[in-house]
N, CA, C and O atoms as CSV, one atom per row, in Angstrom:
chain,resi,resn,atom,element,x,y,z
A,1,UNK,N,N,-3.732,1.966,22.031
A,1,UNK,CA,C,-3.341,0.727,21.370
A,1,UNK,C,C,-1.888,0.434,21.741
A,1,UNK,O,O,-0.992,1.253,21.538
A,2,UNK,N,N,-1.701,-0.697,22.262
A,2,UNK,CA,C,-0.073,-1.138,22.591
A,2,UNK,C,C,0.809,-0.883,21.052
A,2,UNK,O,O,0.392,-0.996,19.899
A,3,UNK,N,N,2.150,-0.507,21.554
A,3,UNK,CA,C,3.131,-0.194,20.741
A,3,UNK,C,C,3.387,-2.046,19.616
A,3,UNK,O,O,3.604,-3.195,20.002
A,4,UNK,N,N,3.257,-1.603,18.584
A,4,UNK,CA,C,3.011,-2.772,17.328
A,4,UNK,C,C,2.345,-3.271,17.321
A,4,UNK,O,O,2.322,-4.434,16.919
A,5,UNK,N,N,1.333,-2.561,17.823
A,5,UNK,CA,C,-0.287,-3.700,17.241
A,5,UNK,C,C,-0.955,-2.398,16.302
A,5,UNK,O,O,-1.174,-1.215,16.561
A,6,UNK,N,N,-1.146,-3.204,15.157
A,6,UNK,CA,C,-2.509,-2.520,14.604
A,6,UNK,C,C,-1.462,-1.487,13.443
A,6,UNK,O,O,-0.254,-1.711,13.507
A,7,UNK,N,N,-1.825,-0.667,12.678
A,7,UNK,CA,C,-1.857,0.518,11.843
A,7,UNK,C,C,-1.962,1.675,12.689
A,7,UNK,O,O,-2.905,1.876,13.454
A,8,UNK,N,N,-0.706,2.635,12.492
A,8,UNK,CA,C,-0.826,3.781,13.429
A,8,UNK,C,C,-0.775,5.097,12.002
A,8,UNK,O,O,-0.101,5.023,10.975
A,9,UNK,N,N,-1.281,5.690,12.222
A,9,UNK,CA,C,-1.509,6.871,11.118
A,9,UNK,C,C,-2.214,8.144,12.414
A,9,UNK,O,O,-2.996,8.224,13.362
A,10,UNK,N,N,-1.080,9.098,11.432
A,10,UNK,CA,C,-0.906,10.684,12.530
A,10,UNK,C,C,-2.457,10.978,11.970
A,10,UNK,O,O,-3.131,10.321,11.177
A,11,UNK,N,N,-2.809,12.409,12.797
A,11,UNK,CA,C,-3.671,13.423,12.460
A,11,UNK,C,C,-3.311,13.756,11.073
A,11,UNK,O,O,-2.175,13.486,10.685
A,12,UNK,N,N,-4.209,14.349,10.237
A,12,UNK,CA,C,-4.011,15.137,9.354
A,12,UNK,C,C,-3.355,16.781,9.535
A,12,UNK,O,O,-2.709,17.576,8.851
A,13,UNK,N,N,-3.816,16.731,10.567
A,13,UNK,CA,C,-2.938,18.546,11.201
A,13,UNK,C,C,-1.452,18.014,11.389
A,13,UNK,O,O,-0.504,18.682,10.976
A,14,UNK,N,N,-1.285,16.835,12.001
A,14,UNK,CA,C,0.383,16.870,11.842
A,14,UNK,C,C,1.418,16.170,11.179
A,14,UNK,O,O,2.575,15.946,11.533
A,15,UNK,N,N,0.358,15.648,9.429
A,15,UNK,CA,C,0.741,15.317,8.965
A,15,UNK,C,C,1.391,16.589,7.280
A,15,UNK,O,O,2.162,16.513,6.324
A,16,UNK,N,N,0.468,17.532,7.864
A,16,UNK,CA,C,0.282,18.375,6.721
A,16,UNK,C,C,-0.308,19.719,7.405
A,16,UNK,O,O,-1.337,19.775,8.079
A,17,UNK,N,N,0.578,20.810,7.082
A,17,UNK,CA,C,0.014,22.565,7.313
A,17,UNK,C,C,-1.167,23.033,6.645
A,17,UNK,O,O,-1.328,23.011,5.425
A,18,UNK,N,N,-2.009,23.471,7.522
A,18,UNK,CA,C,-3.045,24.102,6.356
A,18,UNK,C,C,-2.813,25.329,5.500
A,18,UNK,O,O,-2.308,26.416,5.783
A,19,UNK,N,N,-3.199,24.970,4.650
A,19,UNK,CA,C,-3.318,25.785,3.330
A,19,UNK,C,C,-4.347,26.536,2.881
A,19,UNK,O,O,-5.238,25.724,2.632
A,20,UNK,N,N,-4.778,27.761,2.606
A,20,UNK,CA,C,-5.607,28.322,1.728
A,20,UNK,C,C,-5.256,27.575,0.288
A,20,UNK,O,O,-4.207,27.049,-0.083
A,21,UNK,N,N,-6.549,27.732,-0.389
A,21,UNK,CA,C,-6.662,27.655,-1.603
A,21,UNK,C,C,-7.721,28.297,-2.820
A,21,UNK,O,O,-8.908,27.976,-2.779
A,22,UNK,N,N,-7.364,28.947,-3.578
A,22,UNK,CA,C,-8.177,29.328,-4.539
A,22,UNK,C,C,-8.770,28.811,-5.136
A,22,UNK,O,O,-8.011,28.106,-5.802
A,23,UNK,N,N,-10.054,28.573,-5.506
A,23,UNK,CA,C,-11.073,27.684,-6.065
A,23,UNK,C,C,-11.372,28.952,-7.495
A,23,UNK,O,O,-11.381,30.178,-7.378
A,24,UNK,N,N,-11.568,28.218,-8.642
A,24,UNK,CA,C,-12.196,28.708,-9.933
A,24,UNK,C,C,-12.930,27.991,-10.444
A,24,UNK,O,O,-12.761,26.793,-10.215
A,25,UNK,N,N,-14.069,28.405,-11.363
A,25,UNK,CA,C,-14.825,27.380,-11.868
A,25,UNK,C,C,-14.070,26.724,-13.432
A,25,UNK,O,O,-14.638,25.894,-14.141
A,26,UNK,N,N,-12.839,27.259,-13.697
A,26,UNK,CA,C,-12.401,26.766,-14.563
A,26,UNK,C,C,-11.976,25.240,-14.673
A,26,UNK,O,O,-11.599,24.429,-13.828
A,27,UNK,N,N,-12.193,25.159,-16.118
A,27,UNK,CA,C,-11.389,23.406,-15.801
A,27,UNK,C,C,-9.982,23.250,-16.350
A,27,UNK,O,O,-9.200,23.740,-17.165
A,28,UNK,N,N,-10.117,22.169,-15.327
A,28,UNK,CA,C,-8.450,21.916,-15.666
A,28,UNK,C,C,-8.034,20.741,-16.711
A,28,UNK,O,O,-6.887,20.348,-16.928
A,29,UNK,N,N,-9.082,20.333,-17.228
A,29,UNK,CA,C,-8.704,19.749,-18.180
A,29,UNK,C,C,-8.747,19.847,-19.519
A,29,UNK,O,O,-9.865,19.416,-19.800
A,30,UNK,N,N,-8.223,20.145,-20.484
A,30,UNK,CA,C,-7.998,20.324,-21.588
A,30,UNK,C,C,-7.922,18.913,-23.284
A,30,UNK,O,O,-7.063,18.210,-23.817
A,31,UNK,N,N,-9.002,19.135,-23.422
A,31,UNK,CA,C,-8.955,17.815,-24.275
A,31,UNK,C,C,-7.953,17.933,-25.160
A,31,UNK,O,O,-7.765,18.932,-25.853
A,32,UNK,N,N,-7.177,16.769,-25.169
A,32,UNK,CA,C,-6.103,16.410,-26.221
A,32,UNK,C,C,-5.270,16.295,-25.900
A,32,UNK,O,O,-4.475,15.551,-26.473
A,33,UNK,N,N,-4.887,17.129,-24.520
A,33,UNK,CA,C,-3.722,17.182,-24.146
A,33,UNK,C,C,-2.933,15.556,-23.359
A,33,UNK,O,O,-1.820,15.633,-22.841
A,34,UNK,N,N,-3.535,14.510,-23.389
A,34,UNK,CA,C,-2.655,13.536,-23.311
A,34,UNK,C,C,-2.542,12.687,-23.982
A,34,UNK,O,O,-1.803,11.771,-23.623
A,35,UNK,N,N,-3.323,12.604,-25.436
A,35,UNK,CA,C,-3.378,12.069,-26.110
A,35,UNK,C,C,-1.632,11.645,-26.646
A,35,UNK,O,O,-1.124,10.531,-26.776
A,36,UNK,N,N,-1.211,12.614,-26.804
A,36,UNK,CA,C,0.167,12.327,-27.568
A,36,UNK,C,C,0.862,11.047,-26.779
A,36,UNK,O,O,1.576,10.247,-27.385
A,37,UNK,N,N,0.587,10.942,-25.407
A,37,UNK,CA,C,1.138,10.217,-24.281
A,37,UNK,C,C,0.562,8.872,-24.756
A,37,UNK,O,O,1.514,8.098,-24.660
A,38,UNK,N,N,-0.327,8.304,-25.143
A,38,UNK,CA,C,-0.905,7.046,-25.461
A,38,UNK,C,C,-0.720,6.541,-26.878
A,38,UNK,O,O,-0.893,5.354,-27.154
A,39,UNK,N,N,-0.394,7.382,-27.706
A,39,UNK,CA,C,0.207,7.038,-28.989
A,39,UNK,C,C,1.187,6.057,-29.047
A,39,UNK,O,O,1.141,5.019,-29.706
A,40,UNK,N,N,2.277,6.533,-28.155
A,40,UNK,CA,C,3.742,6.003,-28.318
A,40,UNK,C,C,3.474,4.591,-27.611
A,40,UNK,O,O,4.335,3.726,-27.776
A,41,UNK,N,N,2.052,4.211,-26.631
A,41,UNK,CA,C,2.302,2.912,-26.478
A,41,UNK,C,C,2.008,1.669,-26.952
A,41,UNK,O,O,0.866,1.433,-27.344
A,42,UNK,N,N,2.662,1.031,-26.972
A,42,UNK,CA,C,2.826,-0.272,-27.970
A,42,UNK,C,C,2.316,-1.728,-27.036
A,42,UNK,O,O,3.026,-2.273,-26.191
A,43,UNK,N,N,0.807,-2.210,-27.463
A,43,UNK,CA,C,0.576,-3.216,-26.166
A,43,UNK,C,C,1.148,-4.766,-26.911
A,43,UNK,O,O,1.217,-5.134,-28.084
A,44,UNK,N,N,1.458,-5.345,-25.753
A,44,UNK,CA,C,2.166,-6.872,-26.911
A,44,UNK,C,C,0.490,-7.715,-26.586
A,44,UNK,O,O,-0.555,-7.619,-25.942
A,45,UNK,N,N,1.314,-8.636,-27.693
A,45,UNK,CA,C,0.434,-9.582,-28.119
A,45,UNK,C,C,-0.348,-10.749,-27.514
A,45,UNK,O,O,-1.371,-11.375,-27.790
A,46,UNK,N,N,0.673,-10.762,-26.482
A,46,UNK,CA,C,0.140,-12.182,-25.266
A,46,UNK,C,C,0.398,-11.455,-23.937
A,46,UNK,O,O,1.597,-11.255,-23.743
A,47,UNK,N,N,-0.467,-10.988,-22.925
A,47,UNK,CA,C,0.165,-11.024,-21.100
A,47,UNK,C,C,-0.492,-11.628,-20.777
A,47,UNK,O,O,-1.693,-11.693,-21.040
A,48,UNK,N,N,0.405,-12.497,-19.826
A,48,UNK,CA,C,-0.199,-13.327,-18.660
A,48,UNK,C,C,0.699,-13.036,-17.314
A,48,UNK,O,O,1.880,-13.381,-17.285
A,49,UNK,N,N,0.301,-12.622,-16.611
A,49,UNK,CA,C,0.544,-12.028,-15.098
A,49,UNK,C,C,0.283,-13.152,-14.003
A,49,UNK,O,O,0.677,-13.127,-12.837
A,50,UNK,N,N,-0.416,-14.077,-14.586
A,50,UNK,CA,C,-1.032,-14.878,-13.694
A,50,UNK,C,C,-0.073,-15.835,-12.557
A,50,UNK,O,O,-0.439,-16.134,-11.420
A,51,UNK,N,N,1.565,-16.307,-13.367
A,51,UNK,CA,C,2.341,-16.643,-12.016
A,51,UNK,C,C,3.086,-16.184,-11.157
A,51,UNK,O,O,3.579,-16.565,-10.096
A,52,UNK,N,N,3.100,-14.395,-12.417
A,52,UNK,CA,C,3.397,-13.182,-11.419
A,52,UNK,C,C,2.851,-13.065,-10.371
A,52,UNK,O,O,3.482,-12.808,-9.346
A,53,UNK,N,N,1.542,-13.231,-10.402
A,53,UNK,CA,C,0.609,-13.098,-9.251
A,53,UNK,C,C,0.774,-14.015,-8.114
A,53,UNK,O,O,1.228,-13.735,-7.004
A,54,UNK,N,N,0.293,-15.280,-8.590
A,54,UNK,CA,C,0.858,-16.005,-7.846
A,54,UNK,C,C,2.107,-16.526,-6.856
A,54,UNK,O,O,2.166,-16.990,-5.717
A,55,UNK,N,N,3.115,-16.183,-7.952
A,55,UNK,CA,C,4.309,-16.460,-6.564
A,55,UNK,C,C,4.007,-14.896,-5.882
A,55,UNK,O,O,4.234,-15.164,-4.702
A,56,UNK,N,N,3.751,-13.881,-5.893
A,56,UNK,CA,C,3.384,-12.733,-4.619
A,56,UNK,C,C,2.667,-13.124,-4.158
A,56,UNK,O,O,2.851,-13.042,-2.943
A,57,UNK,N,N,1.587,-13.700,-4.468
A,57,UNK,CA,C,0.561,-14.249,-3.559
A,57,UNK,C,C,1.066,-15.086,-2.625
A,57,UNK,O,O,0.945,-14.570,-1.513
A,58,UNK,N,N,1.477,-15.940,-2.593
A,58,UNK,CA,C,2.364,-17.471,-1.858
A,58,UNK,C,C,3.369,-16.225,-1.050
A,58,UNK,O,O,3.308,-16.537,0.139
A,59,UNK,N,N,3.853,-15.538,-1.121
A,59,UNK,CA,C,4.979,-14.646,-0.081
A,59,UNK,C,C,4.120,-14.091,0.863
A,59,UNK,O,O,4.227,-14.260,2.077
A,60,UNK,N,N,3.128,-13.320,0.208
A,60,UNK,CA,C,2.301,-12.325,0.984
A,60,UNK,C,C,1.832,-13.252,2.299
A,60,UNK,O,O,2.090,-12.861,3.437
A,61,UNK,N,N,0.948,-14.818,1.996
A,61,UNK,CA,C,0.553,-15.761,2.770
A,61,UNK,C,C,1.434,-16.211,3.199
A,61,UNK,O,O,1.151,-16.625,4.323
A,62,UNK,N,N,2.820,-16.466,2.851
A,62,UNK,CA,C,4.083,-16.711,3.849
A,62,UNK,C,C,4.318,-15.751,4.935
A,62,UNK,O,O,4.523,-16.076,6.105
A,63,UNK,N,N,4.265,-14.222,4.360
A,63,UNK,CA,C,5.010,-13.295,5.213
A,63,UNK,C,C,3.613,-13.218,6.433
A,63,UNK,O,O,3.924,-12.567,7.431
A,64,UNK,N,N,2.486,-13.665,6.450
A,64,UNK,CA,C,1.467,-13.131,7.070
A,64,UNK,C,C,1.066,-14.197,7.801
A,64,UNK,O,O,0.530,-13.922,8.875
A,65,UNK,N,N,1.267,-16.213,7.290
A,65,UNK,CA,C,1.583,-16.564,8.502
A,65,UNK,C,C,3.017,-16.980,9.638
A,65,UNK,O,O,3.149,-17.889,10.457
A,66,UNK,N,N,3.797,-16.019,9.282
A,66,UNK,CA,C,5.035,-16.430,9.973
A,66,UNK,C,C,4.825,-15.026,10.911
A,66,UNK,O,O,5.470,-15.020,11.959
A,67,UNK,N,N,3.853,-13.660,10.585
A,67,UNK,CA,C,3.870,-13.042,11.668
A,67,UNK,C,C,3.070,-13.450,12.669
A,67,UNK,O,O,3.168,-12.986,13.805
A,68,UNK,N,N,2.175,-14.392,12.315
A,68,UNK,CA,C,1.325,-15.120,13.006
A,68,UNK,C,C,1.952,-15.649,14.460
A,68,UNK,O,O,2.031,-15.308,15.641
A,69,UNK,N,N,2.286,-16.562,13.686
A,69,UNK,CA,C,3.618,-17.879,13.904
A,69,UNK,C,C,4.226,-16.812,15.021
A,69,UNK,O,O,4.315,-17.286,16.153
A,70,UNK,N,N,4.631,-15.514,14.867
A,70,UNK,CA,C,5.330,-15.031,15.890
A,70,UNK,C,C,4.706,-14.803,17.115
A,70,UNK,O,O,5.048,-14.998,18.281
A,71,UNK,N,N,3.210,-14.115,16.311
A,71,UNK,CA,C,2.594,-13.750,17.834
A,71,UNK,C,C,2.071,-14.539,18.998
A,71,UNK,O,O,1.859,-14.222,20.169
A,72,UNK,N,N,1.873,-16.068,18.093
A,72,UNK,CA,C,1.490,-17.075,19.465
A,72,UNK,C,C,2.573,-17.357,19.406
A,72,UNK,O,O,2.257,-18.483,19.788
A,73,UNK,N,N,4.057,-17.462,19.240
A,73,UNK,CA,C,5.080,-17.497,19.746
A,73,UNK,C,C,5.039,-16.606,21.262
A,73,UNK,O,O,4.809,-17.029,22.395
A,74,UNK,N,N,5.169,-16.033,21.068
A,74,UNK,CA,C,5.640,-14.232,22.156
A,74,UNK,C,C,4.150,-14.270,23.319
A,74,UNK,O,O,4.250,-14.244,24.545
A,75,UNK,N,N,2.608,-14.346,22.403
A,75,UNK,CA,C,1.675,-14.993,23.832
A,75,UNK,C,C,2.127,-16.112,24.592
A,75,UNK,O,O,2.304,-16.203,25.807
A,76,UNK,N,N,2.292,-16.983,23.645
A,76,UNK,CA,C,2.672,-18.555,24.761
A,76,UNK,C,C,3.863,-18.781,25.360
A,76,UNK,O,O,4.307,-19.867,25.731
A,77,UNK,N,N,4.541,-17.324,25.467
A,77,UNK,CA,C,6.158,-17.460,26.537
A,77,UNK,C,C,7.279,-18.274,25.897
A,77,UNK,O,O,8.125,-18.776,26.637
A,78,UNK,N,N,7.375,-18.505,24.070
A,78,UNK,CA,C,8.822,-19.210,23.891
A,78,UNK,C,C,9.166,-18.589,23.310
A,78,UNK,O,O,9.463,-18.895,22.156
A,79,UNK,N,N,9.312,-17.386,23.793
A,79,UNK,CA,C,10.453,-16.187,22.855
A,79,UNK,C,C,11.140,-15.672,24.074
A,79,UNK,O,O,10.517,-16.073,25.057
A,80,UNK,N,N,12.505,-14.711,24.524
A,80,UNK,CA,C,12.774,-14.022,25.378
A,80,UNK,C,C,11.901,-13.056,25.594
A,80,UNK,O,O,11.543,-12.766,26.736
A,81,UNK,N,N,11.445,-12.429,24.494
A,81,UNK,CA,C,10.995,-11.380,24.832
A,81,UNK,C,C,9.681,-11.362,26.424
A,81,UNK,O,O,9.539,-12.205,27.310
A,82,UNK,N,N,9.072,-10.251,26.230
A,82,UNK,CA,C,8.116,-10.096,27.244
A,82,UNK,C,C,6.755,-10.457,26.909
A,82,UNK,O,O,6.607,-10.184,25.718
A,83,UNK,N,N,5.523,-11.017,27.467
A,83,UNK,CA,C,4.429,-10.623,26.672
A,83,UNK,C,C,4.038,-9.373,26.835
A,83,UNK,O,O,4.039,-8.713,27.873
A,84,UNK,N,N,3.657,-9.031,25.631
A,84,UNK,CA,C,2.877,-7.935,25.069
A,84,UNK,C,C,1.863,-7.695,25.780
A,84,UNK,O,O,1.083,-6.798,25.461
């Protein structure tokens, strides 16, 4: 794959050493134990996220067609650069 096209992600071998690991049939979870953690939270009365969402939304579709915008820039020869 040419250099900046696409999603590049390593091997798992050279992202990470292998490891042994000990397996038990025990569990690891323990009832109750996070309960105390959900007590203390307090939910409010009204959310609306919805123009949160929206203005990210409107960037995300900005930022995605201006890379656009670049690449038939750089195919159709009005950038310095080289084509790709």
């Amino acid at each position: 794959m040419p250099a900046g096209k696409g999603i590049f992600s390593s091997e798992l071998s050279a992202a990470w050493e292998n490891h042994e690991h000990a397996f038990t049939d025990e569990d690891w979870y323990q009832p109750g134990d996070a309960l105390p953690y959900f007590e203390e939270v307090t939910l409010p009365e009204k959310l609306d996220i919805t123009r949160q969402y929206a203005s990210t939304l409107a960037i995300v579709r900005a930022g995605a067609g201006l890379l656009s915008l670049k690449d038939k820039l750089i195919k159709a020869g009005h950038t310095n650069r080289e084509k790709e």
